[in-house]
N, C-alpha and C positions, 0 to 999 in steps of 0.2 A: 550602312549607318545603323547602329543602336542605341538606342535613346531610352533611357527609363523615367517614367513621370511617377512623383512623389507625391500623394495625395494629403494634406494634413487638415486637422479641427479647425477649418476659417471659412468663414463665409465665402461664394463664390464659385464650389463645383461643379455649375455648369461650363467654366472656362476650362476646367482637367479636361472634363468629358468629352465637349468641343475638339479640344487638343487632339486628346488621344483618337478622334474620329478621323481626325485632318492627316495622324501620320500614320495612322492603318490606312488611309485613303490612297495616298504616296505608298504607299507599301514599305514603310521605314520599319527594321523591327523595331517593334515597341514593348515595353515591359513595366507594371504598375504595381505599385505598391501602395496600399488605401490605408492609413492610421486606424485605429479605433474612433478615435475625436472626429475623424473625416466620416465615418460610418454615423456618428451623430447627428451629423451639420445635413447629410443626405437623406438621412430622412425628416430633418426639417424642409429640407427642401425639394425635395419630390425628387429625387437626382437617384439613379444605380448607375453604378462603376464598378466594373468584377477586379477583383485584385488578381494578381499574379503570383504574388508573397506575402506572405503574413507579416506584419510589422516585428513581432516577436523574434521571428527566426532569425536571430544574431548567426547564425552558422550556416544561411541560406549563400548560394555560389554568388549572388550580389556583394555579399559581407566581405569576400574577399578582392583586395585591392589587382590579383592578378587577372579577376574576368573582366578584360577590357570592357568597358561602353564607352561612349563617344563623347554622351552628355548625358546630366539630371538636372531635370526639370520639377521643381516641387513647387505645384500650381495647387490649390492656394497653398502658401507657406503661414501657418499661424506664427505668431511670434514667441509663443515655445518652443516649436521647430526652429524658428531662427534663432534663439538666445543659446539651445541646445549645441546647433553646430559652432556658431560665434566662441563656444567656450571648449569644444571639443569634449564634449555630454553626448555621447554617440550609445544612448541607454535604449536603441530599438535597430533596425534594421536602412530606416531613411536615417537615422544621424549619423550611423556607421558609413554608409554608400554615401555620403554628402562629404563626410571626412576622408573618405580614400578619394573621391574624386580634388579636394583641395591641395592633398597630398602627393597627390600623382599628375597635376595640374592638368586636369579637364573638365570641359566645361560643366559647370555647375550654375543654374540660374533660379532664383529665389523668386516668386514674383507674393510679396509679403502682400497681406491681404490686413488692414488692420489702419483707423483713422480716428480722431487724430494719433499719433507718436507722440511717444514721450520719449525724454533723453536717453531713454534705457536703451529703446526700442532706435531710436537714432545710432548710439555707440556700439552697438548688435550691427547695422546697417555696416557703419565704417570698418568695423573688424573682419566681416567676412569681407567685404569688398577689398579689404588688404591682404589679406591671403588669396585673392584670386575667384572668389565668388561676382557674381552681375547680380546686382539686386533689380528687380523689375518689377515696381510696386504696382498694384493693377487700379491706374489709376486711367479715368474717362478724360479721353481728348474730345473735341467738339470739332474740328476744324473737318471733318470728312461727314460733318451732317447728317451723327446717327438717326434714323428714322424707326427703328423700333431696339431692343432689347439686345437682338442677337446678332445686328450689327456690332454693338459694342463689345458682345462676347467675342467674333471675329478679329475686331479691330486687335483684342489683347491676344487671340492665336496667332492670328500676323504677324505682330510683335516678337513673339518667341518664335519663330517661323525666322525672322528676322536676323534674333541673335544665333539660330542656328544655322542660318545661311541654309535656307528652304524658300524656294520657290514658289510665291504665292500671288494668289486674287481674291486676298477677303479682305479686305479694306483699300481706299482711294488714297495713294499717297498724295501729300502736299507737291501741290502744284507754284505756287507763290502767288 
């Protein structure tokens, strides 16, 4: 399995990080791609994430639609990142590899970082979601009775763990 996580400018990369931990941990290849915006939001908040490719490089083996991956994962996705792909705006290297993955229908999972939504940021939601996008907004469940922090950053790796059908024990599923 190859899987590439898409880092973009939104609060929340402790969940990339997380991520990317969990599927080096499994031994999944992994491959990252950090925005410049996401370089900003990291050093607000105490976070390093080594990139893999430069945002830039439109002509990197990602850019093209024939190097299979499995799935993209763009954790946190800011809603530039989302409004970009939604319109097929593929002006960096994640809009580009977000648009081949639509196009070539695999999996691609948005986990939009951003609250409240406005209609814009709704209609962005519906439009990828109809080309074949998962939107997974990283929003806090209560029901598994987070007890600190990094519970909840787990609880949203689970989750994408989830949609990619990955094998895990970082969160308490509902029991009823």
């Amino acid at each position: 399995m190859k899987i590439v996580v898409g880092v973009t400018g939104a609060s929340g990369v402790t969940v990339a990080k997380r991520l990317i931990e969990e599927l080096k941990k499994k031994k999944i290849d992994t491959k990252v791609i950090v925005s410049d915006s996401a370089r900003l939001v990291m050093k607000e908040e105490g976070i390093t994430i080594v990139s893999d490719y430069d945002e830039k490089d439109i002509a990197a083996d990602l850019s093209s639609s024939s190097n299979r991956i499995d799935a993209f994962v763009i954790c946190p996705c800011s809603v530039k990142t989302l409004a970009g792909i939604a319109h097929g705006y593929t002006d960096n290297l994640i809009a580009r590899l977000a648009d081949n993955c639509l196009k070539m229908r695999r999996k691609l999972i948005l986990c939009v970082r951003e609250t409240p939504y406005s209609l814009i940021h709704i209609k962005n939601m519906e439009l990828v979601t109809l080309t074949g996008a998962i939107v997974m907004p990283l929003n806090v469940a209560y029901y598994f009775k987070p007890k600190k922090i990094e519970d909840v950053t787990d609880f949203f790796v689970g989750k994408i763990f989830d949609l990619l059908g990955i094998e895990h024990n970082l969160y308490r599923r509902w029991k009823g």
